[in-house]
C-alpha positions as CSV (number, residue, x, y, z in Angstrom):
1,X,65.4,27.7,22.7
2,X,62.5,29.1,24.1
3,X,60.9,30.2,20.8
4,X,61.5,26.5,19.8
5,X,60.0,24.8,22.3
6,X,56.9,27.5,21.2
7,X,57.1,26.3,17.5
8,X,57.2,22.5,18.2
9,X,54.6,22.8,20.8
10,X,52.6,24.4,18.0
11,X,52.7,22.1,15.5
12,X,51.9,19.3,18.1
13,X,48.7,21.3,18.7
14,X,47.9,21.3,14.9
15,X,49.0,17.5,14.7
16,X,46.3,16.9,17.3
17,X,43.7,19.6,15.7
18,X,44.5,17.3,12.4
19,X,43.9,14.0,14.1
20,X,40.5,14.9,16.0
21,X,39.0,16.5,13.0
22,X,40.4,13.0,10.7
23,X,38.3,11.2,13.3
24,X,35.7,13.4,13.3
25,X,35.5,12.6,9.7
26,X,35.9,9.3,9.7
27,X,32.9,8.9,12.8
28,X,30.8,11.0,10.5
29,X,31.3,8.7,7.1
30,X,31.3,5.4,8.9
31,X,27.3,6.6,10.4
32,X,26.4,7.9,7.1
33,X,27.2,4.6,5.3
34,X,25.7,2.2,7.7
35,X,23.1,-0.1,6.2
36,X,20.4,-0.7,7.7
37,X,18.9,-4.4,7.7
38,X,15.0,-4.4,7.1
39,X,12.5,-6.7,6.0
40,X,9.2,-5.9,4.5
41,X,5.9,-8.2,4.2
42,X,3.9,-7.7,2.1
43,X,0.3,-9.7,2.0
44,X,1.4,-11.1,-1.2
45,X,4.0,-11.4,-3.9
46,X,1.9,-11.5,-7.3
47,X,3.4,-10.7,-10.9
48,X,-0.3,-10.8,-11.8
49,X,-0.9,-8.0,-9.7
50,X,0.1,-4.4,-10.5
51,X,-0.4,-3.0,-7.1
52,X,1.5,-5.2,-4.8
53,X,4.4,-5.3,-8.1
54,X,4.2,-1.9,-7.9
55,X,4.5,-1.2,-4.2
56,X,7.4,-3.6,-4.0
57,X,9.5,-1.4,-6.8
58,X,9.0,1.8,-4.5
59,X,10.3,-0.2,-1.6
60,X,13.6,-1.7,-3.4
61,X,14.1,1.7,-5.1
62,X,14.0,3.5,-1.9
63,X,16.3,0.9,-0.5
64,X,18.9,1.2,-3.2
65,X,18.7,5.2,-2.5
66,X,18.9,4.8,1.2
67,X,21.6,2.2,1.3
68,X,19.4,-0.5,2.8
69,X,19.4,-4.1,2.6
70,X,15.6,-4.9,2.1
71,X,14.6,-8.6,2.3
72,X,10.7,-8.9,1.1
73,X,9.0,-12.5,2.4
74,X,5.6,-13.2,1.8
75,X,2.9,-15.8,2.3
76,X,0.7,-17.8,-0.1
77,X,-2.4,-15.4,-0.8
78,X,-3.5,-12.3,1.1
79,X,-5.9,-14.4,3.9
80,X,-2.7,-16.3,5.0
81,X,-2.6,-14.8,8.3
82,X,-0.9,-17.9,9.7
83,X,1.7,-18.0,7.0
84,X,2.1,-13.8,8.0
85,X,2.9,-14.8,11.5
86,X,5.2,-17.1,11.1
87,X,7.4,-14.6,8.9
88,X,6.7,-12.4,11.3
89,X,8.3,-14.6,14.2
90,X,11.0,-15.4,12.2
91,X,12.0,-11.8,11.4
92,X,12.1,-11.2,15.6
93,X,14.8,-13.9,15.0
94,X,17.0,-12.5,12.7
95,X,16.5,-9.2,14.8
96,X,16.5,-6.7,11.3
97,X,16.7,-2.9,12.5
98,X,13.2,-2.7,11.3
99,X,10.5,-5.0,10.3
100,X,8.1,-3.2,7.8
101,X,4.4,-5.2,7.3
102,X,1.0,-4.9,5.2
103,X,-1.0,-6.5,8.0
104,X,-3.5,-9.3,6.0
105,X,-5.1,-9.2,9.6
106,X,-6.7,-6.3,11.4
107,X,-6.2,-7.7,15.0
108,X,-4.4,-11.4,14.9
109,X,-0.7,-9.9,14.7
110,X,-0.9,-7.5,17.2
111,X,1.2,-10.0,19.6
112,X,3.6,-10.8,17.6
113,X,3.8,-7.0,16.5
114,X,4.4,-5.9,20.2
115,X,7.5,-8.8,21.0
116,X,8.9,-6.8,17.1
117,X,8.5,-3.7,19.3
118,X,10.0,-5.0,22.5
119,X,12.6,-6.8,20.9
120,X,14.0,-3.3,19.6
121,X,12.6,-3.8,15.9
122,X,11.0,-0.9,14.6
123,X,7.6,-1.3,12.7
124,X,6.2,0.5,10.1
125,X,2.9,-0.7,9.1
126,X,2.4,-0.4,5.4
127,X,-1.3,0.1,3.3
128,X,-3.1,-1.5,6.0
129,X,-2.9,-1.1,9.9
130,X,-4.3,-3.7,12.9
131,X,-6.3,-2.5,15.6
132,X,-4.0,-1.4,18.5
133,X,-1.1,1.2,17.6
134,X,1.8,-0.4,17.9
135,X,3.8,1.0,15.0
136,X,6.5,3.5,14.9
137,X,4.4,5.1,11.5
138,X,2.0,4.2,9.0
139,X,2.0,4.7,5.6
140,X,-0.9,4.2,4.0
141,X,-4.3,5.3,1.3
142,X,-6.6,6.9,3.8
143,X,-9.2,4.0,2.4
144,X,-12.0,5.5,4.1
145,X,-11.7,9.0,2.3
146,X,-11.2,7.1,-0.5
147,X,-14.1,5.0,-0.1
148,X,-16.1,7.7,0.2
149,X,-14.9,9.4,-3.2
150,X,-16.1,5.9,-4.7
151,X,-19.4,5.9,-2.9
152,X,-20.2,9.2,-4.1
153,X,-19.4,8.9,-7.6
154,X,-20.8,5.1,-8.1
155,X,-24.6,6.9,-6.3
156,X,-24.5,9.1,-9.4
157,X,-24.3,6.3,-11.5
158,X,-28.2,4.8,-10.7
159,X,-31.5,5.7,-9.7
160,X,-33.1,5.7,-6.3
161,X,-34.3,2.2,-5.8
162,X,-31.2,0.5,-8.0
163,X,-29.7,-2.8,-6.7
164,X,-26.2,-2.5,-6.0
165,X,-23.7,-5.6,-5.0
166,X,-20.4,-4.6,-3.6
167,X,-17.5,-7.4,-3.5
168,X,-14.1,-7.1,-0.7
169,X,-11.5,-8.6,-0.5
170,X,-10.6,-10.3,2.8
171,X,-13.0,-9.4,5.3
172,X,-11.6,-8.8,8.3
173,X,-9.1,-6.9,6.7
174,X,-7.9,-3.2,7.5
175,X,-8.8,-1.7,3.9
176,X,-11.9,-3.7,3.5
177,X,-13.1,-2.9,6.3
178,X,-12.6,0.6,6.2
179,X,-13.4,0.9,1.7
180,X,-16.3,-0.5,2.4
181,X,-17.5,2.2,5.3
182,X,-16.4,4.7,3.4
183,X,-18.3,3.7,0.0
184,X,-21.3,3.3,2.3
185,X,-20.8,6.6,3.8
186,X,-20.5,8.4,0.0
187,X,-23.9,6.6,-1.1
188,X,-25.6,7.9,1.3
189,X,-29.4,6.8,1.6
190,X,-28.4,4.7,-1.5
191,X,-26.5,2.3,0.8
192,X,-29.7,0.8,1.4
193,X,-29.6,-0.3,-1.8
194,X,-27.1,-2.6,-1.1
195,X,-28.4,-6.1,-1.7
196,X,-25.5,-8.3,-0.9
197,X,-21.6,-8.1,0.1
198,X,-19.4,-10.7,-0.6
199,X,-15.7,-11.3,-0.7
200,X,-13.0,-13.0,-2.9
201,X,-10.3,-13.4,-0.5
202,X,-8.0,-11.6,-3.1
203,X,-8.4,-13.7,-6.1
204,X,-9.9,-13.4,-9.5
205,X,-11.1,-16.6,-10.4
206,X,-13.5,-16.3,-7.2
207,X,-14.6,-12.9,-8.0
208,X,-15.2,-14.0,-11.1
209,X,-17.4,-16.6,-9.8
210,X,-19.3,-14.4,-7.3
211,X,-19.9,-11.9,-10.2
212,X,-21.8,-14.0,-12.3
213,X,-23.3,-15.6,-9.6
214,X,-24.6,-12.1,-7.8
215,X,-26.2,-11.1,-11.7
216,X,-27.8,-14.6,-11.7
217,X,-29.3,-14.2,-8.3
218,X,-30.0,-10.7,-8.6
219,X,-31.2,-10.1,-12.2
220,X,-32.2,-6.4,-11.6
221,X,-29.1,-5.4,-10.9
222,X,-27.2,-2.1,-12.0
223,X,-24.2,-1.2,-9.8
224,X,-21.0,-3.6,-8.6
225,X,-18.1,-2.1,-6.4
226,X,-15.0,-4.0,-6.3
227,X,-12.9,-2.8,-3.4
228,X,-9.5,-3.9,-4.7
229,X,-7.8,-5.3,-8.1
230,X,-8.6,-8.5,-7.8
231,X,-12.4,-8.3,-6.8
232,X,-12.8,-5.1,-9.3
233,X,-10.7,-7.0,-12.3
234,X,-12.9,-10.3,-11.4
235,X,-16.0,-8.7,-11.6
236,X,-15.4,-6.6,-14.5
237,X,-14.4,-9.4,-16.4
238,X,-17.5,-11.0,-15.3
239,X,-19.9,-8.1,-16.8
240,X,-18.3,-8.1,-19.7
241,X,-18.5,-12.3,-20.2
242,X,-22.1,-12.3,-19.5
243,X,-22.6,-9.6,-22.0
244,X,-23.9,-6.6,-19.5
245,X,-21.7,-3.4,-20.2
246,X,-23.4,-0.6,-19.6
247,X,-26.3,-2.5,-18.5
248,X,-24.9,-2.5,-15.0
249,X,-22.5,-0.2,-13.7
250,X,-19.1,-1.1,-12.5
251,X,-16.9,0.8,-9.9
252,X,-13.9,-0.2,-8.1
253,X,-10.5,0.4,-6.7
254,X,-7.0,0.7,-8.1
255,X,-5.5,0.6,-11.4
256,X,-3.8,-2.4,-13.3
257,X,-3.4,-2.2,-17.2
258,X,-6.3,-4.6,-17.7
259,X,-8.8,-2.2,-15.5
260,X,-7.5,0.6,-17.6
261,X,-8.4,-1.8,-20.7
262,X,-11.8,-2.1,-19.3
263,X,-12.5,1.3,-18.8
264,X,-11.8,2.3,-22.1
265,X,-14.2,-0.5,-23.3
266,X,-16.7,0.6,-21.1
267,X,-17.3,-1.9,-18.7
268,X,-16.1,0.2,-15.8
269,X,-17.6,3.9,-15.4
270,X,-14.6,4.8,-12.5
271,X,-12.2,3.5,-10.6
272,X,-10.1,5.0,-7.4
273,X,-6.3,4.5,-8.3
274,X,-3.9,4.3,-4.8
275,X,-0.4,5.5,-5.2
276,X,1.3,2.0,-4.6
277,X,4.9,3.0,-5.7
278,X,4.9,6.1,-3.1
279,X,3.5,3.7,-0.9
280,X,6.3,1.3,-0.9
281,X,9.3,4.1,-1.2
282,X,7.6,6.1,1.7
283,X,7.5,3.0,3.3
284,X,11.4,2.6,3.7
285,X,12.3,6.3,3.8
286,X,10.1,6.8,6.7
287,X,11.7,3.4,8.5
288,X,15.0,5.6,7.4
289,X,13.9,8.8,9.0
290,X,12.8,6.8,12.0
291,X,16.2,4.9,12.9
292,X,18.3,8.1,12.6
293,X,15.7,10.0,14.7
294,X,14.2,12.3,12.9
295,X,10.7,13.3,13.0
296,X,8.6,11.2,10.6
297,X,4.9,12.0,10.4
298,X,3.4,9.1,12.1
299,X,0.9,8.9,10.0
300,X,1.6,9.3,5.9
301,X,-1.4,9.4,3.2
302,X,0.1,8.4,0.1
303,X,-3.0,9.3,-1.6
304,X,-5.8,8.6,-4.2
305,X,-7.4,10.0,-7.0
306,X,-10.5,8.9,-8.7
307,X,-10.0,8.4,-12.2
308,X,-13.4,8.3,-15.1
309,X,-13.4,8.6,-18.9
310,X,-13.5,12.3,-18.4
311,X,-10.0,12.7,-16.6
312,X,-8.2,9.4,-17.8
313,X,-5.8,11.0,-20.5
314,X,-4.8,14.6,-18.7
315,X,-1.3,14.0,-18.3
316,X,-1.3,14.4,-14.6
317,X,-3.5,11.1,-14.4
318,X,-1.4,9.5,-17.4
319,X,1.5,9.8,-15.1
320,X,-0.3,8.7,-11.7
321,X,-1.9,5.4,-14.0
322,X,1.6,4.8,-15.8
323,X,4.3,5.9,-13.8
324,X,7.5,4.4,-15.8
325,X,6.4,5.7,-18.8
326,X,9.4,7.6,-20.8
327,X,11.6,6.4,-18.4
328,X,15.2,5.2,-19.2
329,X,15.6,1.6,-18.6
């Protein structure tokens, strides 16, 4: 009787093991499948633009890996700060597990950033920052480094007193603001050269415009610096309209099929390519990271490279400037 009461007392001790460990399981699976609820805004959501495209596949391909449902709002153009800050209220709202943003303003979210970060909304600021840290990581081009790189190259491309026009984007901006110390910090004593700086507000027609009208008012000069795709393509396009490759040098930022067209045809001499798809992947992996607490890097260069007619066709840059090349479908 004895050694019964052993045996059955036994296998109720295994029935419980059994249980605690099924639950155990169970716990485990139902923490590893949660999905996350995020949203990301971006400045802008433009087919016409390769970068922001770009940056928005990384993002929805790391949410597909990570098991996260990603909703991506934007407003009208990249100076809508308004428009921005409404999404940006109305994402506190819905109360996502994190909010992920490419600031268009360096300093007139931070409000609405902090009531994100008090609400219990994690933020990851993405490409650009604003000027108070309120973010639980950045990832982002370190655009003064890169700037620099620019700056250096573009003062090999004239002579001491040359004229040089650089066009921005939005001023006020986080990148523009921090491209355009960093190209004046690779000129060096050529900064001075510098006769006028201008910006688009992130559209081509206008830097189009202010391309031909900077040659008309400055007919001597020989260098233009386009700080993003849409002031670089604009201008370029510009130069090569009025009939002045070669004539005057052209050097900008990032790296859309059509300013890969234009540097084979000569109308730009270099350009800095970002790493937009990284960007946008890192972007939600980090948010990831962050919400099952995990150290993140808090801040996450997602690098640059400067690309010329001497290192366009190595297959390293080849796979940098076309990334789903060869790729199935």
């Amino acid at each position: 009787m004895i050694r019964n009461k052993r045996y059955y007392t036994v296998i109720l001790l295994l029935f419980f093991a059994f249980l605690l460990t099924l639950y155990g399981w169970f716990n485990k699976s139902s923490q590893t499948e949660k999905k996350y609820e995020m949203v990301y805004i971006p400045k802008i959501i433009d087919e016409d633009n390769d970068f922001w495209t770009s940056l928005i596949e990384g993002a929805e391909m790391a949410s597909t890996e990570y098991g996260v449902n990603l909703k991506i709002v934007a407003g009208e153009s990249e100076e809508d700060v308004e428009g921005q800050n409404q999404l940006i209220s109305q994402t506190i709202e819905e109360k996502p597990d994190a909010l992920l943003i490419s600031p268009c303003s360096y300093t007139e979210s931070n409000e609405l950033l902090k009531e994100a970060k008090e609400a219990g909304i994690q933020v990851i600021l993405v490409d650009s920052r604003v000027s108070e840290s309120l973010e639980d990581a950045i990832v982002a081009t370190d655009n003064y480094a890169a700037g620099e790189t620019l700056g250096e190259y573009a003062s090999g491309l004239i002579d001491g007193d040359d004229q040089i026009a650089v066009v921005g984007h939005v001023e006020g901006s986080s990148t523009a603001i921090e491209r355009l110390q960093g190209v004046q910090k690779g000129l060096g004593e050529k900064q001075n050269n510098i006769v006028s700086t201008v910006y688009c507000n992130s559209e081509f027609g206008k830097a189009y415009a202010l391309g031909l009208e900077l040659m008309n008012q400055y007919p001597d000069l020989k260098l233009m610096i386009g700080l993003n795709e849409y002031s670089a393509v604009g201008v370029a396009r510009a130069i090569r309209d009025k009939g002045k490759i070669g004539e005057i040098k052209m050097a900008g930022f990032d790296s859309s099929v059509e300013e890969i067209q234009l540097m084979e045809s000569g109308v730009f001499q270099g350009i800095v390519i970002q790493k937009p798809f990284n960007m946008g992947y890192l972007g939600v992996k980090q948010a990831v990271s962050s919400l099952k607490g995990e150290h993140i890097e808090h801040v996450l260069n997602s690098g640059s490279e400067l690309i010329t007619m001497d290192n366009i066709y190595t297959e390293e840059n080849q796979k940098l400037l076309f990334p789903f090349v060869g790729k199935s479908q």
